[in-house]
N, C-alpha and C positions, 0 to 999 in steps of 0.2 A: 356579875359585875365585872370580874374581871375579864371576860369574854367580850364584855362592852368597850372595855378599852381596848380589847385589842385591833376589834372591830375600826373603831375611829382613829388607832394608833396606824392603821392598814390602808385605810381608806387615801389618805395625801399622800404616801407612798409610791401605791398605784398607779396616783394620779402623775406621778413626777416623770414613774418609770415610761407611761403612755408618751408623757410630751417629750419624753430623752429618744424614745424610738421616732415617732414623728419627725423630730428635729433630725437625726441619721440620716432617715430616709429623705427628706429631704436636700441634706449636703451630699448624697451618696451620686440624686439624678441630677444636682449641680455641676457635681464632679464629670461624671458621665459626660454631658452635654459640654463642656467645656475642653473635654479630652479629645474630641471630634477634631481631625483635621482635616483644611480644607483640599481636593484634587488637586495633585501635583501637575504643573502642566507644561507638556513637550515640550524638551528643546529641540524638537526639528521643525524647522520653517514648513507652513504649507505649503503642499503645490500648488502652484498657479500657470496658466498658460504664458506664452512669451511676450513681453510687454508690446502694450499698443503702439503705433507707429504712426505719426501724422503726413497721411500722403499725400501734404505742400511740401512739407520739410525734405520728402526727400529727394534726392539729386535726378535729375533728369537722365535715362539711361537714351536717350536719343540725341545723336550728335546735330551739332547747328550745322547749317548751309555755309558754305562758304560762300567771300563775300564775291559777288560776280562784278566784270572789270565792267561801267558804265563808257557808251560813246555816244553820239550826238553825228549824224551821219548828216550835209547839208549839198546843195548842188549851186554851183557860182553858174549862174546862167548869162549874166553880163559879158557881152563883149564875144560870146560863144560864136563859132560859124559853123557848130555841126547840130542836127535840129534834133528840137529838146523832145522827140523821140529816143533817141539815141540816148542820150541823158539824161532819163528817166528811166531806160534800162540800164544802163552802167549802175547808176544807185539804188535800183532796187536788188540789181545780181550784185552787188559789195554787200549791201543789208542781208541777202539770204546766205551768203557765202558765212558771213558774220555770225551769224544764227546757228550756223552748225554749230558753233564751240558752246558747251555749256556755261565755259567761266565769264562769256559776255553778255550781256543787258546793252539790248540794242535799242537808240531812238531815232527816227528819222525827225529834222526838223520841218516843220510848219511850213516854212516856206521859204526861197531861195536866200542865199546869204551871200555877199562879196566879204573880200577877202579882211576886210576893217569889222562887219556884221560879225564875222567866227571867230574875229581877236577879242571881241568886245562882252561878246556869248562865253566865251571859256572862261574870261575873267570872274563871272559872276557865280561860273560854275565850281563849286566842292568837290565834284569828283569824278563826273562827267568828262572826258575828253571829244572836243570836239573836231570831228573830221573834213576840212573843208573837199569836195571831189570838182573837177572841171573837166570835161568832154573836150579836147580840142583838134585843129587841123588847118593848117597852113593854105591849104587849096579851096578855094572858094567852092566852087563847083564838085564835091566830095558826095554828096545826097547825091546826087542825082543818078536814079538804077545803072548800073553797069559804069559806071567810071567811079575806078580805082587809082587814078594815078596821083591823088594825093594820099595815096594807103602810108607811105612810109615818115609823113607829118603828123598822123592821127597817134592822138594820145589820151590818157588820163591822167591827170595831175594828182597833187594831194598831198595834204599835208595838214598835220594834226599837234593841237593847240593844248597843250596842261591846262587843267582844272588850277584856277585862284589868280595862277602867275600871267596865264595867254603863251607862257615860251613855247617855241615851237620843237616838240618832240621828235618828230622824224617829215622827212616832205620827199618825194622823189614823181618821177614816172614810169609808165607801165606803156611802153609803142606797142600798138594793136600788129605792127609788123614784128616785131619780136615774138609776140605771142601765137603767130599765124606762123609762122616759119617753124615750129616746134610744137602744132598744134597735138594734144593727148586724144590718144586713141585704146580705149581701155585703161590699162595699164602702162604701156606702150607710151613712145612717141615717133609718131613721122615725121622724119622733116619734110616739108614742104616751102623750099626756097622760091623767091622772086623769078618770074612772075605768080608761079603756081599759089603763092598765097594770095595772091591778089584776085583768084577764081572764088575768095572762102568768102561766101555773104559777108557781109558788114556789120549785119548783128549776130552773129556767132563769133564775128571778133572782139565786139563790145563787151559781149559779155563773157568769153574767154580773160580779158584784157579786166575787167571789173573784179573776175574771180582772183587773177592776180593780185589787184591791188589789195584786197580783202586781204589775201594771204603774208602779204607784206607790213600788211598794220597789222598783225597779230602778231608775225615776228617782232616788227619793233616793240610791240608792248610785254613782251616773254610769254605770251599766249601758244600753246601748244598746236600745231597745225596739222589739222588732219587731211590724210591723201586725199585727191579730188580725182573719181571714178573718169571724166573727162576730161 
């Protein structure tokens, strides 16, 4: 009997001590799990390569063109007494002569202009200076092979008109006998005085006389001028 109670006295006991360890056991994997901390994480920045670079954005390492000086080359055939041979090389050797320099942008115009035509053209023009050229010569009889005796009448004219305004920026002549009396040779120059320049063809003076004037509208425009091998 008494063994019976001790039996049942044992029994809830038991029972309490099983759900007290239970209960530990699990505050214990609570605990556990709760004490877990999370990876600490670096303070050093990662590496990365060097940042991208939008290649519109960036600046142009190629320098611009400068801007080249604009002319308008025209030929006054009106009223001319030396044939438009002659005057048609004058302005195409001004035009080539012109052409050496880089800093010019050369145009020949369309078609003859008097001297009202190249005020009226410049006007219209922004930036274009236009050049008017005229072939002339005192002596009627000047064409004709072998007579020279109007050589020291023969000229080129010219004179060049601002872009917007028409004012006239420089105008002079260039005598084909000036340019014959001092004719270049090489480097060099010979004089060859009157009559002896009067022996120098007619278009080797023209266009002696053409490269002149060339050289002289570059001076006036501050265009750098380079030696001329003849």
């Amino acid at each position: 009997m008494q063994q019976a109670r001790f039996q049942l006295h044992r029994t809830p006991s038991f029972a309490l001590l099983i759900c007290a360890l239970i209960l530990c056991g699990v505050c214990s994997r609570a605990q556990a799990q709760s004490g877990r901390r999370a990876p600490k994480r670096s303070d050093v920045p990662p590496i990365s390569g060097p940042p991208a670079t939008d290649p519109v954005a960036q600046p142009s390492t190629t320098k611009p063109e400068p801007a080249r000086l604009s002319i308008i080359l025209a030929n006054e055939l009106s009223g001319m007494d030396v044939g438009w041979t002659y005057a048609r090389i004058a302005l195409s050797d001004c035009e080539r002569r012109l052409r050496e320099s880089a800093a010019i942008s050369v145009q020949v115009a369309g078609q003859e202009m008097n001297r009202k035509e190249a005020h009226d053209r410049a006007k219209t023009e922004k930036e274009a200076y236009v050049v008017l050229l005229q072939l002339q010569s005192n002596h009627n009889d000047f064409t004709r092979p072998g007579d020279y005796r109007g050589l020291s009448n023969a000229y080129i004219s010219y004179t060049v008109f601002t872009p917007g305004t028409a004012k006239i920026k420089t105008h002079g002549r260039v005598h084909l006998d000036s340019v014959g009396s001092s004719a270049r040779v090489g480097r060099g120059r010979i004089g060859l005085p009157m009559p002896g320049a009067r022996r120098i063809p007619f278009e080797y003076l023209v266009r002696l006389a053409a490269q002149e004037t060339a050289d002289r509208l570059m001076a006036a425009l501050n265009v750098t001028v380079s030696s001329r091998p003849f």
